[in-house]
Kinemage of the C-alpha trace (Angstrom):
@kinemage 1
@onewidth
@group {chain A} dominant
@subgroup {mainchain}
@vectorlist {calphas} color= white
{ca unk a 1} P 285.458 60.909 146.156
{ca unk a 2} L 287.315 57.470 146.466
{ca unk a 3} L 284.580 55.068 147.290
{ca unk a 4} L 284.760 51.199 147.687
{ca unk a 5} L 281.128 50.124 147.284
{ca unk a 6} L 281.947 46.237 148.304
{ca unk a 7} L 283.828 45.677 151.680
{ca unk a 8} L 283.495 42.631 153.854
{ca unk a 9} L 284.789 44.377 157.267
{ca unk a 10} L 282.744 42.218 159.405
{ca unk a 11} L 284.904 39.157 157.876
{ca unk a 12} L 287.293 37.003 160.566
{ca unk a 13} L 290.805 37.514 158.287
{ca unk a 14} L 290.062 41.542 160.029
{ca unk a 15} L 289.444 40.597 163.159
{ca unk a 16} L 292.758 41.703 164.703
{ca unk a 17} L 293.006 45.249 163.063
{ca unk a 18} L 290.078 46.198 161.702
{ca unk a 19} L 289.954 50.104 163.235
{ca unk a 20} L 293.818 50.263 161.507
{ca unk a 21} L 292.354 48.642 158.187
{ca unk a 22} L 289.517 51.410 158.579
{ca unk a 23} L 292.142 54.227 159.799
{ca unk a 24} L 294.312 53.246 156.573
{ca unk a 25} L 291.462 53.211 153.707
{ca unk a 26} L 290.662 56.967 154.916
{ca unk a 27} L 294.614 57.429 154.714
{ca unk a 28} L 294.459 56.766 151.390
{ca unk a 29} L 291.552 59.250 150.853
{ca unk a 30} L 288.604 56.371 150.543
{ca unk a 31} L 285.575 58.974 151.564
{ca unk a 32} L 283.271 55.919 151.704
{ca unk a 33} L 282.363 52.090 152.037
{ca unk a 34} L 279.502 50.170 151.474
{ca unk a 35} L 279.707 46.862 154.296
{ca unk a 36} L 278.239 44.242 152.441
{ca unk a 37} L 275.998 41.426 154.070
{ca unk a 38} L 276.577 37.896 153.307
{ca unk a 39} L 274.009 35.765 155.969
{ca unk a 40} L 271.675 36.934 157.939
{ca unk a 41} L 273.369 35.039 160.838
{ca unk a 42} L 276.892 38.466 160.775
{ca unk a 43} L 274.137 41.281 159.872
{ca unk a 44} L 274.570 42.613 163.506
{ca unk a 45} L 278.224 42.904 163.049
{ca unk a 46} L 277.707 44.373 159.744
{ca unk a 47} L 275.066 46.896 160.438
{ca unk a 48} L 276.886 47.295 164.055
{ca unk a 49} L 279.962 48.331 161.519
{ca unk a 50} L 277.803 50.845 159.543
{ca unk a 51} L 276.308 52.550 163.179
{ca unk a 52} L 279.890 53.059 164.175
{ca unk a 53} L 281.536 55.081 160.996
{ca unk a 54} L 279.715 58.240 159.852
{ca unk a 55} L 281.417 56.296 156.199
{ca unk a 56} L 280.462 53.334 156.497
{ca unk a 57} L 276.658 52.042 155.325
{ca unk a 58} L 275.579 48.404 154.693
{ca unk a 59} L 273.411 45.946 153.018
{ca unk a 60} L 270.853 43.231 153.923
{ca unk a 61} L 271.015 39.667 152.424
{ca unk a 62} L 272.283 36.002 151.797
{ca unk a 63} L 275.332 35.168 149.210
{ca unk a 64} L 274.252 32.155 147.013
{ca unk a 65} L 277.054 29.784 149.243
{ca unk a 66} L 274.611 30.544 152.394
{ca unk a 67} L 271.149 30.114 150.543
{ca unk a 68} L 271.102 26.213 151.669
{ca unk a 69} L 270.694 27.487 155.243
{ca unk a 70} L 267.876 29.990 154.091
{ca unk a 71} L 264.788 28.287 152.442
{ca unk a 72} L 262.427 29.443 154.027
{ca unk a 73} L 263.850 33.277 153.690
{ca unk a 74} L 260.788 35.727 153.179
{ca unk a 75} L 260.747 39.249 151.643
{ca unk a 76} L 259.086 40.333 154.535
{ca unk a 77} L 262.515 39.545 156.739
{ca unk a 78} L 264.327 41.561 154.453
{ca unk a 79} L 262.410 44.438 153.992
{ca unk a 80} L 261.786 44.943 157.678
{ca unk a 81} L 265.572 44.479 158.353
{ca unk a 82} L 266.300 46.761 155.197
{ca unk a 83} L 264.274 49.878 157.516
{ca unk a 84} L 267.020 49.787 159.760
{ca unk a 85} L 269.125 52.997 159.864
{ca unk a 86} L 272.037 52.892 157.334
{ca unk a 87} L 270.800 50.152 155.541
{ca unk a 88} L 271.280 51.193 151.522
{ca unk a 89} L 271.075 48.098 149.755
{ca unk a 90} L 269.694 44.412 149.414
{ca unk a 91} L 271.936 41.472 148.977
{ca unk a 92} L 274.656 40.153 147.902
{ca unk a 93} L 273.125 37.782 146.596
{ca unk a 94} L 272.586 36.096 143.344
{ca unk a 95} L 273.913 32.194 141.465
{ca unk a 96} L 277.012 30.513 141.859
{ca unk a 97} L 277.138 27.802 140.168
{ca unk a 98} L 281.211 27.401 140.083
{ca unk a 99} L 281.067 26.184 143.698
{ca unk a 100} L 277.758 24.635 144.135
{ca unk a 101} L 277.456 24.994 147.511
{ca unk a 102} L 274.254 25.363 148.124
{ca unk a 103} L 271.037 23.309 145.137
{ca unk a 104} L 270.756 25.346 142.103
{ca unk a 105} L 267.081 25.818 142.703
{ca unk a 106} L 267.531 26.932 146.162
{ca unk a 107} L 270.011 29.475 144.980
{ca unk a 108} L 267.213 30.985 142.567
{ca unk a 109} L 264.452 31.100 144.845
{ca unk a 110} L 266.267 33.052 147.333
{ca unk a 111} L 267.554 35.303 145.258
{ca unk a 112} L 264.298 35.596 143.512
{ca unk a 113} L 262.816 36.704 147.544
{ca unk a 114} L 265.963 39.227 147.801
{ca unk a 115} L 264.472 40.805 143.910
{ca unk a 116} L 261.287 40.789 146.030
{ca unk a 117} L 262.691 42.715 148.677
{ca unk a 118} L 264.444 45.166 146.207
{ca unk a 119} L 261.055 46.197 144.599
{ca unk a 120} L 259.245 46.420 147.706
{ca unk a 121} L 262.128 49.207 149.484
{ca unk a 122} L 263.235 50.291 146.262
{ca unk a 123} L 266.963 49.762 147.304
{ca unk a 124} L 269.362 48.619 144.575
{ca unk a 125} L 270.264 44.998 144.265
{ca unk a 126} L 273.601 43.883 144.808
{ca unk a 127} L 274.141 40.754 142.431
{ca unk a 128} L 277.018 38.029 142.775
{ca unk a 129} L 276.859 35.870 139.489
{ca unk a 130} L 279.465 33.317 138.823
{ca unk a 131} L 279.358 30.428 135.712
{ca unk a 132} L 275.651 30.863 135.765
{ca unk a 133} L 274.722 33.223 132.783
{ca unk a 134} L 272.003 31.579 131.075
{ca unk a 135} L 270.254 31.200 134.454
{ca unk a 136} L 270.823 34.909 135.957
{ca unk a 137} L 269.897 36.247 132.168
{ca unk a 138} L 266.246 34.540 132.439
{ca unk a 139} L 265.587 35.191 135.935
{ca unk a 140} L 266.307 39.244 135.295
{ca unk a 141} L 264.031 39.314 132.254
{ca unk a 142} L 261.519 37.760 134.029
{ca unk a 143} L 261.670 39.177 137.304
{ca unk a 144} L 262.181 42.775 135.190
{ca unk a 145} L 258.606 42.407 133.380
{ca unk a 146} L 257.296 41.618 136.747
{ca unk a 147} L 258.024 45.533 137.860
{ca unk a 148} L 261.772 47.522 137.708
{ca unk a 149} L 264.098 47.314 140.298
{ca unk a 150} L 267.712 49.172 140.627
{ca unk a 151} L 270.708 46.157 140.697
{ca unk a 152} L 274.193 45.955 140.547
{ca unk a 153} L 276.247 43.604 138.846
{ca unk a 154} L 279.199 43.063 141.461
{ca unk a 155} L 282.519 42.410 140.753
{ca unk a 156} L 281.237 41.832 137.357
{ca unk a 157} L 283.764 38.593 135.308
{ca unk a 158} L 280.989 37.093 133.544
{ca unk a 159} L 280.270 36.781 129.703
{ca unk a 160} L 279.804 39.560 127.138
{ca unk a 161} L 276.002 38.396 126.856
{ca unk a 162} L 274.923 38.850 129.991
{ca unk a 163} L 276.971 41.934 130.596
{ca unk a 164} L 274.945 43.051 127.061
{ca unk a 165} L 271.600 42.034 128.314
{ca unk a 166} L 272.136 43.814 132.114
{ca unk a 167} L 272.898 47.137 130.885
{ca unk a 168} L 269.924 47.087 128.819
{ca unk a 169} L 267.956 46.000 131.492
{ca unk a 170} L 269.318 49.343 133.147
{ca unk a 171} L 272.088 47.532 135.252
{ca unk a 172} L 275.057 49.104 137.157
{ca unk a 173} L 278.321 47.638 137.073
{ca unk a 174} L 281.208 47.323 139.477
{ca unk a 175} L 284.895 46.923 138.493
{ca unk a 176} L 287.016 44.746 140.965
{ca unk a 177} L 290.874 44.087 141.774
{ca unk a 178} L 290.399 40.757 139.401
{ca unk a 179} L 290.655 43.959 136.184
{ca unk a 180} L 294.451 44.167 137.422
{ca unk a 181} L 295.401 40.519 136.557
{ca unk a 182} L 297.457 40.192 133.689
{ca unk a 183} L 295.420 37.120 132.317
{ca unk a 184} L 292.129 38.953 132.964
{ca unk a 185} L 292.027 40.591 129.476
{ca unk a 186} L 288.446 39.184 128.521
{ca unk a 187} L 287.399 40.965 131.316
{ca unk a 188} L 288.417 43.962 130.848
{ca unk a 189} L 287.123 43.551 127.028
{ca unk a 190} L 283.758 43.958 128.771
{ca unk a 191} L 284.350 46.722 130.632
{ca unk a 192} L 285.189 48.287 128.230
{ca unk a 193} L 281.464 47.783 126.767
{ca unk a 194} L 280.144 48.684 130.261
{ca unk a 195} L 277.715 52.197 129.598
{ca unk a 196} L 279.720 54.660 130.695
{ca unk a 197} L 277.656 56.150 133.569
{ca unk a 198} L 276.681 53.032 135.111
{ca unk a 199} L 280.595 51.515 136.391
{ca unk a 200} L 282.003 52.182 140.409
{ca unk a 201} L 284.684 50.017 141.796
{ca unk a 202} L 285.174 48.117 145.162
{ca unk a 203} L 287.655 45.794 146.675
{ca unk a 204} L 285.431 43.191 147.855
{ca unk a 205} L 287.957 43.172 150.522
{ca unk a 206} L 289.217 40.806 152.093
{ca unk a 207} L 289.365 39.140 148.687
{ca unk a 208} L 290.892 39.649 145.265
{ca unk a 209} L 293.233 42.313 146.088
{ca unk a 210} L 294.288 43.951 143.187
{ca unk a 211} L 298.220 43.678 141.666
{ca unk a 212} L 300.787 44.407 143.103
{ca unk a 213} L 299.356 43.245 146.384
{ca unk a 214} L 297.847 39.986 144.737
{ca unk a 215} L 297.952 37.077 147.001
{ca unk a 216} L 297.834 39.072 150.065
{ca unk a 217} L 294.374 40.136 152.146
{ca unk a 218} L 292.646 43.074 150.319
{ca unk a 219} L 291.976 46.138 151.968
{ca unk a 220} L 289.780 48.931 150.969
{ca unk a 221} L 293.198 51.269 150.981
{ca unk a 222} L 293.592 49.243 147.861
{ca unk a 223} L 291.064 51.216 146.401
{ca unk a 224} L 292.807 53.420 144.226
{ca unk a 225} L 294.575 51.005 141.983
{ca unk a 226} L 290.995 49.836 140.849
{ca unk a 227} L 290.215 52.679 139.772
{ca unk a 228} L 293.506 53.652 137.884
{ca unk a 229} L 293.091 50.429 135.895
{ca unk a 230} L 289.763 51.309 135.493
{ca unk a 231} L 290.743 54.871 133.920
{ca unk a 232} L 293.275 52.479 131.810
{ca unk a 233} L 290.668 50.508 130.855
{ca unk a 234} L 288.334 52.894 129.414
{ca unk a 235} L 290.903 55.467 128.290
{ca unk a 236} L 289.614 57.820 130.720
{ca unk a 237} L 292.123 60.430 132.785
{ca unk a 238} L 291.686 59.570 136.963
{ca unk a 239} L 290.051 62.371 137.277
{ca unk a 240} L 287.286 61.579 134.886
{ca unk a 241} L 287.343 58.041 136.200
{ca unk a 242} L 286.796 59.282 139.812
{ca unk a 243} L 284.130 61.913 138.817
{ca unk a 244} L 282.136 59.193 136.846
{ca unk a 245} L 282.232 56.533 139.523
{ca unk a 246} L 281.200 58.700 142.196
{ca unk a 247} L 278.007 60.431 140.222
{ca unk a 248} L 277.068 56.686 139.213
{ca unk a 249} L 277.485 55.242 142.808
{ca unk a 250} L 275.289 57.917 144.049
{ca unk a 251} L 272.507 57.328 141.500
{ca unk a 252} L 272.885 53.913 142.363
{ca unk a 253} L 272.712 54.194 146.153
{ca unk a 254} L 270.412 56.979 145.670
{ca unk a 255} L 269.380 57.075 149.692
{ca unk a 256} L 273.191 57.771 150.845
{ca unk a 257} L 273.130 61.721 151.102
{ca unk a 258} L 276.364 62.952 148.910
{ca unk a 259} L 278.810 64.940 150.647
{ca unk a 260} L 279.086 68.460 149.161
{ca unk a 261} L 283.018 67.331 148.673
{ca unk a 262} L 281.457 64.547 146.357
């Protein structure tokens, strides 16, 4: 089964044709999404998304540009918004310290409330990490040793070292359009070190669409060429490629029932 495990549907750049965006990802044999949350402020629209589409489920949390607006975020918020029907995953969230838009040290204490949350529903993690390695490495070891949690390395473009230290922390990894680019070769040196059973792919529509549609919005229908790059990647055949990334997206999202066609 096709799935794209990182879709921002709710965002404004679909706010014209979203039902033909949806309409043309299941053209193109996408079987699921995952609707990811990025502020607590667009969860209705996002969890309104999931309650519409038998294929669509969502997340729960704040991206690390929003965390400014969410100091006083608790665990409890989460986790009671996490019961919600549909709801299969906490985050995005995470450290981005390319953009700086919100304090460094707000950044880490929210996301250290969303690892909270995680533990406490025992839904997987969904982790944006951007020029902020040494940081994300030491709060995972420490917030590891505190008690496991399930997490996901989205749209994965850091170092080698923290991909290294993730996996052996028991980390899942996800695969993005940004593997297509032709100057994106260091990243795709670390895919090729992801473990094997731990890699699904997403869009994280509408950004980074993959080439040839670079430049353009992304669309989950894009999908497939993630994938077949993926397959390049790791010298796998689609097939095996598809296969893998749909028995380690399950495992991840372990409360989304598989389809007997998965």
């Amino acid at each position: 089964m096709l799935i794209d495990s990182h879709v921002n549907l709710h965002a404004p750049q679909f706010d014209e044709d979203r039902d033909a965006v949806i309409a043309r990802a299941r053209e193109a044999g996408v079987g699921m999404m995952v609707e990811i949350s990025d502020r607590l402020s667009t969860f209705e629209a996002t969890h309104g998304l999931a309650m519409a589409h038998d294929d669509i489920w969502c997340t729960v949390g704040v991206h690390p540009h929003e965390a400014r607006h969410y100091e006083g975020l608790s665990d409890d918020r989460l986790v009671d918004l996490a019961a919600r029907p549909r709801v299969v995953g906490i985050g995005e969230c995470g450290l981005d310290f390319h953009y700086d838009l919100s304090p460094r040290e707000v950044q880490a204490e929210v996301f250290r409330v969303h690892v909270r949350a995680a533990r406490r529903t025992g839904l997987p993690l969904v982790v944006h990490t951007r020029e902020a390695d040494d940081v994300m490495a030491g709060i995972l070891k420490e917030e590891q040793a505190e008690g496991a949690f399930k997490f996901l390395m989205h749209c994965y473009t850091s170092g080698a070292e923290l991909a290294e230290l993730a996996a052996e922390l028991g980390g899942w990894f996800s695969v993005s359009g940004i593997a297509t680019f032709k100057a994106a070769e260091e990243v795709r040196a670390v895919i090729r070190g992801m473990p094997a059973d731990r890699i699904i792919v997403e869009t994280d529509c509408p950004y980074l669409a993959p080439t040839p549609h670079r430049g353009r919005r992304n669309e989950p229908a894009y999908i497939g060429r993630v994938l077949e790059t993926l397959a390049e990647v790791r010298g796998w055949s689609r097939e095996e490629a598809l296969a893998r990334t749909t028995d380690a997206f399950f495992n991840l999202f372990h409360t989304v029932p598989r389809p007997a066609s998965a």
